[in-house]
N, C-alpha and C positions, 0 to 999 in steps of 0.2 A: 077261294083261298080264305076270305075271312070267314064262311062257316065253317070250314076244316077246324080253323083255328081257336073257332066260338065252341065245336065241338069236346075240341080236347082240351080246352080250359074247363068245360063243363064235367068232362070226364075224369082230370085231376084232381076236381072241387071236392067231386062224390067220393071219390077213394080218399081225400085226408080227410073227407069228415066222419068216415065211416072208420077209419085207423085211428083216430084219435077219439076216439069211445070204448074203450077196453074198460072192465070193470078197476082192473089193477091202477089203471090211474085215478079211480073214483076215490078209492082207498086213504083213509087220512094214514100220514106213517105215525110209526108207534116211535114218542121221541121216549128215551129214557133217562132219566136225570137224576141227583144226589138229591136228598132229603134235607134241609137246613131243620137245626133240631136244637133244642135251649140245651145249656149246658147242664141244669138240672136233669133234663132227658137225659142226657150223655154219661152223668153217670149213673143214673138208675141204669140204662143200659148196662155199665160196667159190672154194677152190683149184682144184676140179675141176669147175665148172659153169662156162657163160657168159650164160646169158640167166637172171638172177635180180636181185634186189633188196633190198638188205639196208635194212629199214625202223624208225627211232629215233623211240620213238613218246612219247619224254617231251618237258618242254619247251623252248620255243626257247632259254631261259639255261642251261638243263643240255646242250643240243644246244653251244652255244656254248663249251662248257668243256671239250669232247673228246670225240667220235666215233669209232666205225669206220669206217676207209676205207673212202669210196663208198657210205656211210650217205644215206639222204635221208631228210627229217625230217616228217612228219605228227604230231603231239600227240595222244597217245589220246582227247582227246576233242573234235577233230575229224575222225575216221575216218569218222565216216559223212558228213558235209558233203563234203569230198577228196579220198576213197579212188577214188573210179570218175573222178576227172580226172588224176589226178596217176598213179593203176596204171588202166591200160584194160586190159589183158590180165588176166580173170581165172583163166587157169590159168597166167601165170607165175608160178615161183618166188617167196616172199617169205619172208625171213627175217626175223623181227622181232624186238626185243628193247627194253628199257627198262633202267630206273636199279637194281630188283632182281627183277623177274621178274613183279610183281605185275599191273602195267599192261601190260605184254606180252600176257598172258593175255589182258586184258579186249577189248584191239585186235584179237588173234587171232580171236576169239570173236566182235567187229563184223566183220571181214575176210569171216572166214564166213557169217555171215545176211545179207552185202551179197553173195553166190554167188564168192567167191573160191576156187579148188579145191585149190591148194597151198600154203597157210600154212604154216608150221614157225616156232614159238617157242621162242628156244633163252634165255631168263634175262635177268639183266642184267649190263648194262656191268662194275658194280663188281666181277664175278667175269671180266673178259674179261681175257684175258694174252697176247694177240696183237698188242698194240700197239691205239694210238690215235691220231686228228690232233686236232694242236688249234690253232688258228687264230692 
């Protein structure tokens, strides 16, 4: 009985060690992430790109009290409700930005797991010295 049993523990051993050797788990995964980018960058970007989005992702009263031109506004939290009606293209440009950098992040970072390919989060407003609109 106990070499039955020394056999087929032997027998179990070889087959998970030989199933848990696939090259597909060798594989590192490919993680994809937003770009953190100086504000300087963000708007040379502006200046020199044409098919992009620059996205204010704080709220509609902070939205209301001054913007970057050509800003359009999603609230970071609802990026995942929005994000795939309002940006259908997911490898356009998007620049995003908030009130000091913190909620930027978090939007960038939903941007991403919602399969967005070119995020770039450049800070917030309150360090922006490019001018602003305000309604």
């Amino acid at each position: 009985m106990r070499k039955r049993m020394a056999i087929v523990l032997a027998a179990l051993c070889l087959a998970m060690l030989f199933m848990g050797c696939t090259d597909a788990e060798q594989e590192e995964p490919v993680m994809i992430s937003y770009e953190q980018i100086s504000q300087e960058e963000a708007k040379a970007l502006m200046e020199s790109e044409t098919d992009y989005v620059i996205l204010d992702v704080r709220t509609e009263e902070e939205f209301a009290e001054g913007y970057i031109a050509g800003a359009i506004l999603i609230p970071d939290y609802a990026i995942k409700e929005k994000a795939e009606s309002i940006l259908p293209d997911k490898n356009q440009l998007i620049l995003v930005y908030c009130r000091s950098g913190r909620r930027s992040k978090l939007a960038a970072s939903e941007l991403v797991a919602l399969g967005y390919t070119n995020v770039k989060e450049f800070g917030g407003i309150i360090d922006w010295s490019y001018g602003i609109v305000k309604d």
